[in-house]
N, C-alpha and C positions, 0 to 999 in steps of 0.2 A: 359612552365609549365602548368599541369593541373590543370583546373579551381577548385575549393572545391566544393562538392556537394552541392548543394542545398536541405533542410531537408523541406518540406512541414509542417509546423508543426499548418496549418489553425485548423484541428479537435483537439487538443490540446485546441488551442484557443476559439474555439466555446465551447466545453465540457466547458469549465472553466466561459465564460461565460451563458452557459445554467443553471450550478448549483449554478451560482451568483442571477438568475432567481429564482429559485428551492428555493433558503434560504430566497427571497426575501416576496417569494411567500406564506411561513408557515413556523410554530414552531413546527406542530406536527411528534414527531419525525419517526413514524411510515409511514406518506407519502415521509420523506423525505429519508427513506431506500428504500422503491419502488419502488419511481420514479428514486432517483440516482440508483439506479440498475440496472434499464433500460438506463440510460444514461452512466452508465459508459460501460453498454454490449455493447455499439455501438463505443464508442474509442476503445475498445479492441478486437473491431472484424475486423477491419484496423491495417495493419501496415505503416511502414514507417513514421511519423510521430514522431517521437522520436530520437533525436538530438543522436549520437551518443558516443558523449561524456557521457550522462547517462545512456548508458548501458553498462558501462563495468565493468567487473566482478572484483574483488581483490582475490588474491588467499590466503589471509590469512582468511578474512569475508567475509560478505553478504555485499553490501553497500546500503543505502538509500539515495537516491539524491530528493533534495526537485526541484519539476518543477513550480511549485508557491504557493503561500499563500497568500489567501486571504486579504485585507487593513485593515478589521477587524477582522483578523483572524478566521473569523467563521470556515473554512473549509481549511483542505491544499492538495495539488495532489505530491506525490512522487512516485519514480521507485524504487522498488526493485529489483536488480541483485544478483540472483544466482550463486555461482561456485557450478561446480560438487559437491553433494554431501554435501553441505554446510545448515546450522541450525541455528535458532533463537534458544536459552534457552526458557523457560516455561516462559512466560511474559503478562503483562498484556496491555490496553491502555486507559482507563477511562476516554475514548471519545467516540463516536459512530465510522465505519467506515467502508469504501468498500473495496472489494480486487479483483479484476477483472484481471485473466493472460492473458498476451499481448504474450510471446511466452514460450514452455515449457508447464511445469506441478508444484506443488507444494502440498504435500503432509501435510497436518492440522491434530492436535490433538487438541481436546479440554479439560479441566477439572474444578473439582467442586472444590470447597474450601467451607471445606473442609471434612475430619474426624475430629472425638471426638479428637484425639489424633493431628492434625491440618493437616495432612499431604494433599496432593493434590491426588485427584481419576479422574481417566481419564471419559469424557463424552463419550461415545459411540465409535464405531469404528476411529481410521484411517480412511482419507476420504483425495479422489484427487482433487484435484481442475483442471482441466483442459484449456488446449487454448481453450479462450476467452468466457470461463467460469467467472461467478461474483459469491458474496458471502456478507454477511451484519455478520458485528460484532454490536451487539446489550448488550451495558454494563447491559440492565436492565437485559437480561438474562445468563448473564455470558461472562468474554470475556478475560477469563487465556485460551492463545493456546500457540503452540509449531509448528514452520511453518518450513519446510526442503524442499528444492529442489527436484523431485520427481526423478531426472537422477544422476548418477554419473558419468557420461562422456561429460556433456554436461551444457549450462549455463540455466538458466530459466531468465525468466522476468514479475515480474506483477507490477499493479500500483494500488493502493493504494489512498484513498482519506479520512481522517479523520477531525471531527470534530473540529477543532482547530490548530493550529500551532506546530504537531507531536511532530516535534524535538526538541521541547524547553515544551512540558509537560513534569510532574511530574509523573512516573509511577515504575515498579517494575519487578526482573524479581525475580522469585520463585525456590526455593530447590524442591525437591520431600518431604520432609520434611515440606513443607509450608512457611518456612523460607523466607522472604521478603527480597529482595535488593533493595535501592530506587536507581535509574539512568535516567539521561534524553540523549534521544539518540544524538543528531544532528543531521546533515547530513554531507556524505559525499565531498559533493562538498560546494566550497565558493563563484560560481557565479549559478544565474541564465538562463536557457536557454532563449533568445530573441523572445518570440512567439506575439510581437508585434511589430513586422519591415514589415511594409504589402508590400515593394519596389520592394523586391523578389519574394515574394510567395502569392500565391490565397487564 
């Protein structure tokens, strides 16, 4: 029988502690989009590192796999998988947050909230986010997007780091209407990936 690969998942590990560093390091929220930025453009410009049990796609949704959360929740790192052609609703996160694509493309709207009348107005063009490309969600300036896989034939993959414990915040996804849904997501999976077994891997 063939042995099971072995998933390197060291830079996982170091990321997770670099930005344990980074939170440790200051409150202002402004260095700590810059510098995670930088840090997360460096996990996402490697692959392999990503267990592959959290990338697999569901062909009904998108799925969110939580890869750790912080002990005091400051901060959590998840994977999002793409199917072809597959979409978030118009939602919000009322956390700070990075989004950094590991493979693929994924295609971002932004919008204002709102009109007189409450409805939701798109911010600016459609915009790609590209492989291993990063990006900062900043709630002071707004942070209702609408996230779609940029391929319809193929899976995307990015990761994701927000301020807080994602899947267990309180947040909203929105009508075109303005109309508020409250929902808190979860994650998809119900264990964690083992990026602490050093026996294996470097």
């Amino acid at each position: 029988m063939d042995a099971e690969p072995v998933v390197n998942t060291a830079p996982l590990r170091r990321f997770v502690g670099d930005f344990a560093g980074l939170l440790d390091s200051t409150h202002d929220l402004d260095q700590i989009l810059a510098r995670g930025q930088a840090l997360l453009a460096g996990l996402v410009a490697q692959d392999g590192w990503l267990p592959e049990e959290f990338a697999q796609p569901n062909p009904a949704r998108y799925q969110q796999y939580l890869l750790h959360c912080d002990s005091a929740e400051r901060f959590s790192v998840v994977s999002f998988v793409w199917g072809p052609g597959q979409a978030t609703p118009i939602h919000d996160h009322r956390v700070w947050g990075l989004v950094g694509v590991l493979r693929g493309a994924e295609k971002v709207q932004s919008f204002h909230q709102r009109e007189s009348d409450g409805s939701l107005v798109q911010q600016g063009p459609t915009r790609e986010l590209l492989e291993a490309q990063v990006e900062a969600i900043d709630p002071r300036e707004g942070d209702i997007h609408r996230v779609e896989n940029a391929f319809a034939d193929r899976t995307s993959i990015s990761i994701h780091v927000y301020g807080g414990n994602i899947g267990a915040v309180a947040r909203a996804t929105f009508r075109p209407n303005g109309e508020e849904r409250p929902f808190i997501s979860g994650y998809a999976n119900a264990t964690l990936p083992n990026i602490w077994d050093l026996s294996r891997t470097a």
